[in-house]
Each structure stands twice: as C-alpha cells, then as structure tokens.
N, C-alpha and C positions, 0 to 999 in steps of 0.2 A: 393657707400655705400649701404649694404642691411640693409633694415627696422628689427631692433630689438625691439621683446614686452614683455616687463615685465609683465605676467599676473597675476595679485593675487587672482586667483580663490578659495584658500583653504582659507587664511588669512581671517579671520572675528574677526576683533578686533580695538576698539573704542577708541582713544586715543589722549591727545590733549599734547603741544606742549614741546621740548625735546628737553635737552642740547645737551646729546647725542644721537644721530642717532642710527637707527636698522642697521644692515648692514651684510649684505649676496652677495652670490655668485649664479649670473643666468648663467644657458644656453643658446642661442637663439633656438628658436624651427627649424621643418625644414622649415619653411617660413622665418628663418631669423630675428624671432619676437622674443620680449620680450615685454608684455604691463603691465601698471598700473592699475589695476582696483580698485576702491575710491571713497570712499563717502569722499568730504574735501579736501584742496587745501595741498601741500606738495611742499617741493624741495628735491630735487635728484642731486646729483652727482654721477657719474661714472668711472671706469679704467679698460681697457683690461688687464684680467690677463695674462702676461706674455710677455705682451706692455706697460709699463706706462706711453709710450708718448701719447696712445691714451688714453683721458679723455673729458669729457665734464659736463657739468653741467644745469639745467634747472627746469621750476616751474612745478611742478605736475598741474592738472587741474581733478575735478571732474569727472567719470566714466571711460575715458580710456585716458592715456597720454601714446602716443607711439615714441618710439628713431629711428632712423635712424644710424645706426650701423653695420660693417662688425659681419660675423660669428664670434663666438668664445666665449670665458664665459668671463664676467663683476663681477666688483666687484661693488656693489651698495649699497648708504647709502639713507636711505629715512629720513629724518625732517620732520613732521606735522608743519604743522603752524595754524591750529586752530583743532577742535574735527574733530577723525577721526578716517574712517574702511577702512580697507582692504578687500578685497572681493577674492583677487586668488594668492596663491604663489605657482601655479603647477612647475613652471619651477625654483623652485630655488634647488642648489643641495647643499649648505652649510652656514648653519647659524654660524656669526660668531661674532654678537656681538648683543643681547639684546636692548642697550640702557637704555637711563633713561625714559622710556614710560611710562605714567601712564595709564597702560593697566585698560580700563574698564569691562564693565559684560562679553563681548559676545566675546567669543573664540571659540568658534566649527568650524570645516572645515578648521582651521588654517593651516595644513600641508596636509590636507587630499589627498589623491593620491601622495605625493611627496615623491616617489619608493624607488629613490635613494638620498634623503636629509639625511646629517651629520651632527651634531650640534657637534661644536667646542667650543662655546660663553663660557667664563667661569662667565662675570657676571652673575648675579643673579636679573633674569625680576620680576618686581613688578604687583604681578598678584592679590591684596589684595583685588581687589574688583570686580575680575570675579567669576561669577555664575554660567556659561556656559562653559562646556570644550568636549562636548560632538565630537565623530570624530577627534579631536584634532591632532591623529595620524595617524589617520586609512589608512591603507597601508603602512606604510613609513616602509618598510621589512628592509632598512639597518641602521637603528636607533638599535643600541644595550645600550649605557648609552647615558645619557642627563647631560653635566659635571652639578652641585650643584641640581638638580632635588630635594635632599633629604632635600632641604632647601624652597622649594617652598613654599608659602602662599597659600594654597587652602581652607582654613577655611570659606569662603563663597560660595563655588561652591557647585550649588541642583544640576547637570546634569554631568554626569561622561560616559555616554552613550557611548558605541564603543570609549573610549579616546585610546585605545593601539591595540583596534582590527588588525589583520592580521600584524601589529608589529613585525614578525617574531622571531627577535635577540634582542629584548628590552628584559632587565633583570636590569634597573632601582635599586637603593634602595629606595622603596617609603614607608616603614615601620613606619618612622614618621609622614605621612600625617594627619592632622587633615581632616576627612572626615565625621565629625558630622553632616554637613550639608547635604550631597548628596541623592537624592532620588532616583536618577537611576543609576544603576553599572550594565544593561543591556552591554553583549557584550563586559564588559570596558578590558578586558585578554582573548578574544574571538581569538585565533589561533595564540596569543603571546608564537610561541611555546616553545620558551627559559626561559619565565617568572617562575621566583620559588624562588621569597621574602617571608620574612617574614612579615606578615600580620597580625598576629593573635592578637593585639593589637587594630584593628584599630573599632573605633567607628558607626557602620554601623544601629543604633535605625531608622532611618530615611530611612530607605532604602525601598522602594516600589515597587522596580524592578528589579531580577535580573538575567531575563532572558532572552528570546528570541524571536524569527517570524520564525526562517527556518534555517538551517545551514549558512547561508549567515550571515542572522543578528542575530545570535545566543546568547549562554548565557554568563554569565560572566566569566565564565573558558573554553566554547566549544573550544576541540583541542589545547587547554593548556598544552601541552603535558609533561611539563617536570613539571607543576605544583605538588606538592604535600607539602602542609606546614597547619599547627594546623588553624582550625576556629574552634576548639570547643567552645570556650567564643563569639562569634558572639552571637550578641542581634538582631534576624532575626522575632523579632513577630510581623513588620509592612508589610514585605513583601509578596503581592500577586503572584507574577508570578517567580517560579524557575524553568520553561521549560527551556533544553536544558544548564542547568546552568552548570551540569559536561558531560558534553555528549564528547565522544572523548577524555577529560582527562584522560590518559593513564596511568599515575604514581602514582593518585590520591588515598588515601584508609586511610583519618582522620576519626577520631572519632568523627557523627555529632549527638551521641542517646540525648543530650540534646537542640537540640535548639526546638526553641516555632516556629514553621511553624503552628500556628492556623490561621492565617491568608489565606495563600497561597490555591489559586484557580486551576494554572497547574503547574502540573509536569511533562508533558510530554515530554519523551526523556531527563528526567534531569540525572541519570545515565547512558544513553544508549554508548554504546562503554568504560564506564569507568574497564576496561578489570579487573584490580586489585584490584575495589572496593569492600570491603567485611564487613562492619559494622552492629552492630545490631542497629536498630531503632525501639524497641518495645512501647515506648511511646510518639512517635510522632500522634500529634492531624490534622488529613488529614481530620477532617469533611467537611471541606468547600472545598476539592480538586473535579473539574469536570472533569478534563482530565489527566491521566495517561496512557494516550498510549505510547507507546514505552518507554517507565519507566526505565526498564534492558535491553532493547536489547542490547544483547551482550555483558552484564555484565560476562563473563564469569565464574567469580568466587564468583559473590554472591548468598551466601546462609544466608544473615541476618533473623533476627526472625523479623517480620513485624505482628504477627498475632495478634493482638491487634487493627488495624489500621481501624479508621471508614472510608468507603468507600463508606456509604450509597448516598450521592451525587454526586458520578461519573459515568457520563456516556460514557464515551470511557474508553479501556482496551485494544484496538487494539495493539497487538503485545507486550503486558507491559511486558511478560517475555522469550520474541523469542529470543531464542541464551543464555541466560541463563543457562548455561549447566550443572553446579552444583546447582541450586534452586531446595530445597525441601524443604521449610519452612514450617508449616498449616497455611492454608488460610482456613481453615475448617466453621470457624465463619465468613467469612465476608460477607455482607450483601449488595448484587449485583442486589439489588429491581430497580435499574435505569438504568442499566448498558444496551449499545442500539449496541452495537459494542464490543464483543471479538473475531474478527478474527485473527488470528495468534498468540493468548496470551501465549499458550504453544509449539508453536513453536519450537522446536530443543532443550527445555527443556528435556534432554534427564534422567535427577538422578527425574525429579518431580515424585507425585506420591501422592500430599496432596488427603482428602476426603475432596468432591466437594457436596456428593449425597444432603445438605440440601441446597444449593444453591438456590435461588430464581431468575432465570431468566428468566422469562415472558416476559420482554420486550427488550428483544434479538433480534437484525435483522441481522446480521452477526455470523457468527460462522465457516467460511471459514477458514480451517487450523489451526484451534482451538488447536489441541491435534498431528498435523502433527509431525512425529515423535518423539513424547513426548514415547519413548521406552520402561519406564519403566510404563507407566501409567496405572494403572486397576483397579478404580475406581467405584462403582456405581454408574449409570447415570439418573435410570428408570425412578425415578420419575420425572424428569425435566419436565417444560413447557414450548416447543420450538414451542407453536402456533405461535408467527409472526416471527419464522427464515424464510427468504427469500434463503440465501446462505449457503449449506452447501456444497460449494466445497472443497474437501481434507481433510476433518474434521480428518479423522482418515486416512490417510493417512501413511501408514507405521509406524501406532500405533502397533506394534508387538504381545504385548502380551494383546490388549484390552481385553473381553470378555464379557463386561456389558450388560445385557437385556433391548434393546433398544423397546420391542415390543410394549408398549404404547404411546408412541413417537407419538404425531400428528405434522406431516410434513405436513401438507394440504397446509403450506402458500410456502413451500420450491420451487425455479423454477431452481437451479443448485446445481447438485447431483454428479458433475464429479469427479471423484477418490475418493468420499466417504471414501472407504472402501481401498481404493489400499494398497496390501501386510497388509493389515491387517491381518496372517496368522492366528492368534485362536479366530480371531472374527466368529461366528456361532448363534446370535439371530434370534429367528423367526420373521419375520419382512412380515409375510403374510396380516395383517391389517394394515398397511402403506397406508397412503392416499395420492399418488405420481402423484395425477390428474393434478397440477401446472406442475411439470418438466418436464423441454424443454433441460436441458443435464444432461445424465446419462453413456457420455462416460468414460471407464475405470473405473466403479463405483465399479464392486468386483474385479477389476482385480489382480492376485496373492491372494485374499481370500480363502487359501487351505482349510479354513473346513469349509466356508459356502454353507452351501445346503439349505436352507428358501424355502418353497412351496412360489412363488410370480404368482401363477396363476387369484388372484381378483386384480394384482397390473392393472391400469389405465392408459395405457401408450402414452395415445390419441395424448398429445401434446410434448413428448421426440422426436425431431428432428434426435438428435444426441446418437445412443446409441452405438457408435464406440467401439469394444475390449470390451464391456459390462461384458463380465464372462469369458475375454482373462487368461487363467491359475487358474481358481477356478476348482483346478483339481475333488473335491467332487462335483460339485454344478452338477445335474441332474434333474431338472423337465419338467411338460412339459407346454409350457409358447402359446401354441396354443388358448388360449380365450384372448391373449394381441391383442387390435386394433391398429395395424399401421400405423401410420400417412401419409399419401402423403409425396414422396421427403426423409424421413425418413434416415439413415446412421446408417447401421447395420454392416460397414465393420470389420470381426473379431471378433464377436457379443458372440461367444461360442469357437473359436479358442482354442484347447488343454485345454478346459474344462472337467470336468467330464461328458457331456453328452452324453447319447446312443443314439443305432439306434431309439431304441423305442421311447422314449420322444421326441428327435429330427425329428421323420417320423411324430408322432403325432402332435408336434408344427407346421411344412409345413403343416399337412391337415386341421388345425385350422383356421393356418391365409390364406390357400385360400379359406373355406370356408364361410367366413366369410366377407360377402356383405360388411362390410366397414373399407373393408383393404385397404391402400391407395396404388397411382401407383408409378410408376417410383422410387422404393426403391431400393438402393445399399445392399446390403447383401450378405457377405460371412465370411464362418467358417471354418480354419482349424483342420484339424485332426479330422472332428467329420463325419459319415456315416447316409445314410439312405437307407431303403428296398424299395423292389420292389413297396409294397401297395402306397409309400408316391411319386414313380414318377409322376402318374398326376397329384397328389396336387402340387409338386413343380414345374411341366410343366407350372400348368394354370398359379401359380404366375406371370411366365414366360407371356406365351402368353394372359393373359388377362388383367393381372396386369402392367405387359411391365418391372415385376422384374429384374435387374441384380443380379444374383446366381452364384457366382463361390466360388473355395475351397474346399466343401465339394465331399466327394464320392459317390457312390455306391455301396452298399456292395451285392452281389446275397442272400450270407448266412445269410443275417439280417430277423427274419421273426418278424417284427412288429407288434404287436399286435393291429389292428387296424379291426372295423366291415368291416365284408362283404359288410352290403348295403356301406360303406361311400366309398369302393374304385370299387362300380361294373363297368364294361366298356359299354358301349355303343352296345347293338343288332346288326347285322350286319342288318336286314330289319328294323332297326329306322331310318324311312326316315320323315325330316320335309320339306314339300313345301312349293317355293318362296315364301316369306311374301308380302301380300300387304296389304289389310284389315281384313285378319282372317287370323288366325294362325291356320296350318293344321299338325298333326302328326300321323302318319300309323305306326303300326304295334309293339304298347307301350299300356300295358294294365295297368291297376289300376293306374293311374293318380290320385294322391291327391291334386297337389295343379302347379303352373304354376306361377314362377317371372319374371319380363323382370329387367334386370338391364343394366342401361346407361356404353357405353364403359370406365368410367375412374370407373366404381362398384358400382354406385349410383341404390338405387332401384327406378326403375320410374312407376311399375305398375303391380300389384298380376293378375292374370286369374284364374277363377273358370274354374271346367272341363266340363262345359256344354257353359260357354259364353268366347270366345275365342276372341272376335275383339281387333284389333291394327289400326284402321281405325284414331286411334286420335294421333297416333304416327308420330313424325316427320321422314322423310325420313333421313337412316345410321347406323349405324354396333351397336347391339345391345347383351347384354349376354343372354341365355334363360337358366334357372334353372328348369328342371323340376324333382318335389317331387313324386314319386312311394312309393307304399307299401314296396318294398323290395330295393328301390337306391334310389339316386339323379344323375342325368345327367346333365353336363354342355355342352350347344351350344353355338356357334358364330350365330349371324343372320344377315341380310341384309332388313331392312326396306324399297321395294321402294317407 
C-alpha cells in the first residue's frame, strides 16, 4: 500500500460541526500522498474511484492526518467534529458536494493553485458569514461556471482580492452579488480571460482597491480579455489605487467620463494595452493622482479629451502615452511642476503633436525617449528648464520633422546624450552654447541629422567616453571640432563616417587634437568616407605615434590643399640635431627658440624651459615628448631621459 496525502494547502475555512459532509475527489501526488492539513479534529471516509471495494475510514487529527493508500483518485467526505480550518486542497481535482458547513469568515487560498479542479456540487454552501474570499480561485484555469454561484451569500465579504485571478474559463453569473461590503476588488478578474458579466449593478461605495503591484498581481480587469460590459453607475469616490485596473483588457471601451476618481492616488498602466479603449474623460478630478506612468501604453486607439485633468501632483509620466498612436488631445494646460520622470511619454505617439512650450518642467530627471518617434511632433520647446535632466538618451530620436530652437537649453546636468538627435532629419538648431561638460555618451547622437550643421567648436567633451558613429550620416554637418579635448581610451569609431565633412575642417580638426597637450592616448577613431591633405599627415602621425591613436578609414587625398598655417605644419631642418639628454638639453642648428615644453609619454606637460635655462637634471630617467615654440613653427620630438 503507498502512502496517500490529502493535502489542503489552499482550503482556509473555519467551520464547525455538519450533518452533511464536504466531499470531493483527490488525486494522490507523485509520492503516493494525499494529506490533511487542519486546525480541528474531523473524520473522513474514503472510496477508490472506480474500486468500491476499496474504502476505509478514520479520525482526522490536528495538522497533518495521512492514509496509507494505493495510486489512484479517492473519493473523500470530511466531517468536522468541532470548529475547524482547512489549510491545503492542492490536490483535489473535483468538488462535489458543499455540505451543510457553517462556513465562517476566512476563505482565501481555498482552491488556490488547484489547476485543474471542477466544481460539480450543486448544493448551495453557506458562506453568510465569510469576510475573506480573497485568492479563493486563483489559478484554477479549468473552472469555467460554479453550478448556483449566482445565489451565493457574499454580503459580508470586505476582501475580494485575486478571488478569479488567472481563472482562465470562469464566466460565472455573479451579476446579483451583493458586494456592498467589499474593499478590495484588487486582481478579483485579473486574466479571467473568458469573464464578461454583467456587472454594472453592482454596489462597489466601499471599494478602496482596485488595482494592482505588477502584471502578476495586477488590477481588477488586467488581461480580462473578453471583458467589456457598462460601469458607468459605478460609485468609485472611495477608491485610491486603479493601477493596472484595465491594462490588457482588449475588448474594453465603456463609458467611464462620470465616475468621481477624486480619491485615487495611481493610475499607472491602468489603460495600458487596453487596445480599443477610446472614451472621453474631461472631468475627471486626478488631483491627488502621483503616478501615471504607463497610463496609455499602447492604448492604441485613444485619443479622449483629458485636457482639463489636474496633474499638478504627479510625479511619474514615464511612458503615460508610448504606443498611443492616435493621441492627440491638448495637454497644453497641464501643470507638470512635479513631474521627476517623463521618459518614453511620447513614445511612438506618432498623430501627437499637442503645444507643450508653457510646460513647467524643472524638476525633470529623465527625458530619455521623451518625443522618440512622436513623427508628427514640432512643437516649441525653447523655453523649457531641463537643469536637472540627467538622461536624455533618444530624446528625439527619429523625431522627423522636429525643428524647435533648443539653443538656450542648459544641459549642464545631462551625462547620456546617445541618439539624441538620431534621424532627426529637419532638426538644424544652433546648439554652440551647450554645456555638455557631464556627458559620458554621445554615441550616434546626430546620427542621419541631414541638416544639422551647429558650430560645436566651445562644446567640452572632456568626459564623453563614447562618441561612436557621432555625426554617422549628418550629411551637412562640417565644422571643425579641433579645440574638442579627448579623453584617454575615448571611442570615436565612425565619429564623421559619410558625414558632410571636408578635407579642410577634418585636416584642421587632426591638427587641433594633436596639438593639443591634453588629448588623451590610446583612442579608437575611425571615419569613413571623409579625406584629409598633405598639411594634416603629421598631425595625424603624432596622434599615431605619440598618442598611441588607432586611425583607420579615413584617406588621403594628394589634391586636398587644406588650408592650414605654414608655421602649424613646418618639418623639421635636416641639421636640427638635439643631444643625448641627461642633464641639459642641448639643440644645434634651430634659431629663434621662444619657448621649450617637455611633456610625459602618455601627453601630460611636466615642465616649460626658457631659452637661456635648459636643465632636466630633475627629470626622471624615460621617453619624453619635446615641443619646441619658434618664431615661425612648432616642432614635435621624442626624447630619452637617461
């Protein structure tokens, strides 16, 4: 005989002593188990379904009473004999008779996980003075009706939490439930996706909750997929939390412009995926709402009138209308004084297009993909005050026909600038006073911006790591970016690739950044399609050789004549002879010497020489750059310190 466990992990329900027994149908697990778990002494009898010779019978005993039983399903009737709960019915696969229980408060977790349980029972359980029905169902995917469900006594139950969650095929008539009492309908038709009663009667004054934590534990209709039935009489002015309450409901699209949401604190992701939700809600009171992120994502078809809505106490907006494809309501008036996160708000909002310009966002730290293919968007932006944005990755990002005058714009707090601008095509503001000292990534930032050309020669690009594909395809964009400091390590690969730049600007930017003592070493840098002249090979040698630059990509053109001074590219005397260094530095056959720098192998300056006092006696012995300043050149050496 293998050990059979009746285990009533889900059943949580108080109940004391009955003519007639609950009685259902177990499976034994794969251990051969079926157990009792029980607060409260019971007796139990049992029958192998489909053996009725085998039976037995026995007294329950507090916390776990376990049978000794071949494989197979049991048909089991439980008797309390005095007050008593259940604690686990995972393994039951068919309930089939209620009983006379005088079921007390606590029911939550009653069936909970029991996948595949069918309720056959056709009496009618006395539930008169349960309060608790929270989980009730949660999971039981093959539960589609519950026979007399529509007669049940719920009139005392405050907790209605996840009671049909993931419910799959439940479609119930629960239309007459007295449900005056219930404060949480959190989850209660959260991926019940058959569900689609009529509801719109039911008494919900009392309701405090009808939302969610996360798609798991989500809102009252989340993924309700075939829901769609009348709440517009819904009495909803107690309720704080309607996140995630229509989120995924697919079919959804009642009229809700009258209910009183003054209460309610978040909405976020409360229509998000509700695909056909399309209603106006111009007088809905969202004063006290602080989180509306993901709001519409991916409402795809709404464009209600919303512009009325106070929003002065919310501080996320992250993503509130990404994927919104037809949103074009004004939002012109709302008042976004708090607002600390709108990244991805207009997101794939591709009909938007409201005026933003009196917008008050100060206290904005996100704005990453803000306007990211928002297509039709061109707005004025100038005046905005994005001091403490931190992120403005992708902000405009295949914003098409942007064009707004960003050039007052203090970015000083901004540290990631990547694709900014990407395919931004008729963005062209001047953006030469940008204070871009923070950012650390600027890859693909104008990349496909075909008509920006912005002089960014005072831009500061000390600490941009990354400035990979930089101006990859800004086929206008030509300046010359030679007073930018290059950081050490730095990642320029693709930097001007089939940009607009010439030989010229491009010869002069290589003679900038070698000349230029605190350009860092070991940089990756390469551009296709872009040339440089003759003048600009030892500038882009030294990079090479003293810099320890990687350069590939670009060419050489014979016929580029760059317009660059005589002294910045003269060659070196053939009789400029400097002797072995040891404690004085000696140089023959170089006249008008103005000035003499030593700079340390990785381009640090470590020490000026006037023309009269030449010692290096205080120099550490190793390979050393020597700059020397002429009337009419600059000459760069290698040296050896010994």
């Amino acid at each position: 005989m293998k050990k059979i466990s009746i285990l009533f992990a889900l059943f949580v329900a108080m109940v004391a002593y009955a003519q007639k027994p609950f009685v259902g149908v177990w499976k034994t697990n794969k251990k051969g188990e079926i157990s009792f778990g029980s607060v409260g002494n019971f007796n139990y009898t049992y029958e192998k379904v489909g053996d009725p010779s085998v039976t037995g019978s026995g007294a329950g005993v507090p916390a776990k009473t376990t049978l000794n039983l071949a494989n197979g399903e049991y048909k089991i009737t439980i008797t309390p004999t005095e007050a008593f709960k259940f604690k686990n019915l995972s393994g039951i696969i068919e309930l089939k008779e209620w009983g006379e229980i005088n079921w007390t408060d606590d029911l939550s977790d009653l069936f909970r996980g029991c996948s595949g349980l069918k309720i056959t029972a056709t009496d009618k359980p006395n539930f008169s003075n349960v309060t608790n029905m929270s989980h009730m169902f949660y999971y039981c995917r093959e539960i589609d009706n519950i026979p007399g469900i529509e007669n049940w006594d719920v009139s005392k139950v405050t907790n209605m939490k996840n009671m049909f969650n993931n419910a799959a095929k439940f479609n119930g008539n629960i239309s007459g439930w007295n449900v005056s009492q219930v404060e949480d309908m959190s989850g209660m038709f959260a991926h019940a996706q058959a569900f689609n009663q009529d509801i719109s009667n039911w008494k919900v004054g009392n309701v405090k909750n009808m939302g969610g934590v996360n798609f798991y534990k989500g809102g009252m209709f989340e993924g309700a997929k075939a829901f769609n039935q009348d709440l517009s009489k819904w009495n909803v002015s107690k309720v704080e939390n309607m996140s995630y309450m229509f989120n995924g409901a697919t079919a959804f699209n009642q009229d809700l412009s009258n209910w009183n949401v003054s209460n309610v604190n978040n909405m976020q992701y409360m229509f998000s995926d509700a695909v056909n939700f399309n209603q106006n809600m111009p007088n809905w009171k969202t004063g006290k709402v602080k989180n509306m992120a993901n709001m519409f994502n991916g409402a795809i078809k709404f464009n209600g009138d919303i512009s009325n809505w106070d929003v002065e106490q919310v501080t996320n907006m992250n993503s509130m209308f990404n994927g919104a494809s037809e949103f074009n309501s004004d939002i012109s008036k709302w008042t976004v004084d708090n607002v600390a996160h709108m990244n991805s708000m207009f997101f794939n909002a591709i009909a938007f297009n409201s005026n933003l310009s009196e917008w008050s966002v100060g206290k904005v730290q996100d704005m990453s993909s803000m306007f990211e293919n928002a297509k039709a968007f061109n707005q004025d932006l100038s005046k905005w005050d994005v001091t403490n944005v931190t992120n403005m990755r992708r902000m405009f990002n295949r914003a098409g026909v942007f064009t707004s005058d960003l050039s007052k714009w203090n970015v000083g707090s901004v540290t990631n600038m990547t694709e900014l601008f990407w395919n931004a095509a008729e963005f062209e503001s001047d953006l030469s006073n940008w204070n871009v000292g923070n950012v650390e990534n600027m890859e693909f930032m104008f990349h496909g911006a075909e008509k920006f050309n912005s002089d960014l020669s005072n831009w500061n690009v000390s600490k941009a790591k990354n400035m990979n594909r930089m101006f990859v395809g800004a086929r206008k964009f030509n300046q010359n970016l030679g007073s930018w400091t290059i950081p050490t390590d730095a990642k320029l690969g693709g930097i001007f690739s089939f940009s607009g730049m010439d030989c010229e600007n491009y010869s002069k930017t290589l003679k900038g950044w070698a000349e230029n003592p605190n350009t860092g070493r070991d940089v990756v840098f390469s551009s296709q399609a872009v040339t440089y002249g003759a003048a600009a090979k030892p500038y882009r040698q030294k990079l090479i050789d003293i810099k320890w630059w990687k350069i590939s990509g670009d060419t050489f053109d014979a016929g580029c004549t760059a317009d660059l001074a005589t002294e910045d590219v003269a060659q070196k005397p053939q009789f400029f002879i400097i002797k072995p260094v040891k404690d004085e530095l000696h140089i023959q056959g170089l006249d008008g010497i103005k000035s003499i720098e030593i700079y340390s192998a990785n381009g640090s300056l470590v020490k000026t020489l006037s023309t009269n006092q030449r010692s290096v006696s205080n120099l550490s012995k190793g390979v050393y750059i020597l700059k020397i300043n002429t009337q009419n050149a600059t000459y760069t050496e290698k040296i050896i310190k010994d």
